[in-house]
N, C-alpha and C positions, 0 to 999 in steps of 0.2 A: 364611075357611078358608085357610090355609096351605099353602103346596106343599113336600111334603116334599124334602130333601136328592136323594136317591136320585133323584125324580120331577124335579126340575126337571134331574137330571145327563143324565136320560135326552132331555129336550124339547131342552138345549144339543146333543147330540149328534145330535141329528135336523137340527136348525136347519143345525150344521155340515158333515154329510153334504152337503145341499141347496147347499154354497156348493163344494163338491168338484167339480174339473170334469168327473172320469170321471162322477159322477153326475148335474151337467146335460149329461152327453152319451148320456144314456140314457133314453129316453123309456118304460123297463119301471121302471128303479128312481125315476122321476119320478112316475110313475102310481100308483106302492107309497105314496110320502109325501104326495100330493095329494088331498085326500078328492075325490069326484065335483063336490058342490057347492062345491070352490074359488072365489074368488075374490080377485084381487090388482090394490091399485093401485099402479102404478108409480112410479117418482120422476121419471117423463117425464112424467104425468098418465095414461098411458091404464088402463084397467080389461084385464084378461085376466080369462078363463073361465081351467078347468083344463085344455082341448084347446088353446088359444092362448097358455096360457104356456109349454107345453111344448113348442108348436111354434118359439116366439121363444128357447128355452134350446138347442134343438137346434143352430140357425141362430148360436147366440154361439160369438165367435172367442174364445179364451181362450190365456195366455199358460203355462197348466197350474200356476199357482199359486194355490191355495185365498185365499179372502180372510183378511183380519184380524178377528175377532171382539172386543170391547171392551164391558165395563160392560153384562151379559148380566144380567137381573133376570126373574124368572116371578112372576105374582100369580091365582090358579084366581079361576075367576069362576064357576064349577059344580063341581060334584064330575067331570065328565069331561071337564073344558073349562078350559084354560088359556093366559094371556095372556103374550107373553113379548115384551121390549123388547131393543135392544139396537145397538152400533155399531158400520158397517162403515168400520173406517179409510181403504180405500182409496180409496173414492167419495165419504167424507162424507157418507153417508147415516144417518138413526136410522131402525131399520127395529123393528117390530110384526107376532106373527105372533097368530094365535090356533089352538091345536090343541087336537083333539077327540077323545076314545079311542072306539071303539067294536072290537067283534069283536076284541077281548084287544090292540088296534094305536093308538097313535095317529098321525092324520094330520092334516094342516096344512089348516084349513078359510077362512083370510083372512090376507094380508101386505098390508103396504105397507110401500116406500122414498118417505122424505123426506130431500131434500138441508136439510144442518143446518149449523151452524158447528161445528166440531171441540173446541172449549173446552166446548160446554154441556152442563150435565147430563141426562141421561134421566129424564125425570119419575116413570116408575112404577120404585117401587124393590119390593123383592120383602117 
């Protein structure tokens, strides 16, 4: 199944909000994009729940500039579930989120950051 135009403009927009610093400085508009049963591994190694990433997004010092978004690809794995890859220039991370629609919304149910080399390609392409 294919992820439409529209759908994947909406999933990059979600993704990019979450890299906004007003918004990890808000632990209501964090809570809005995080389904319950979040989970994310870091590109430090550790795992956070949804209460513990939010508490570690609070606590980041930010310099109030959004990151760099690069070579951003979505591929559904369900009809309300989609997988979306993608890369943060400023940390050299490839990062993977997978979101889930339910109640007319969708929210972000698993990330990970992986430190990458900045040349390589992202394997899932859309």
């Amino acid at each position: 199944m294919q992820v439409e135009l529209a759908e994947a403009s909406v999933i990059r927009e979600l993704e990019e909000r979450l890299l906004r610093p007003d918004v990890r400085a808000s632990a209501a508009a964090l809570g809005t994009l995080l389904a319950d049963d979040f989970v994310e591994f870091g590109s430090s190694g550790a795992v956070y729940d949804k209460r513990s990433i939010i508490a570690a997004l609070l606590r980041e010092e930010s310099d109030g500039e959004p990151c760099t978004m690069r070579d951003f690809a979505a591929r559904r794995l369900a009809a309300d579930v989609i997988l979306v890859t993608y890369r943060i220039v400023e940390s050299r991370t490839v990062r993977s989120s997978i979101w889930r629609a339910a109640d007319g919304r969708w929210q972000m149910v698993f990330h990970q950051g992986t430190p990458s080399d900045p040349a390589a390609v992202v394997p899932c392409a859309s």
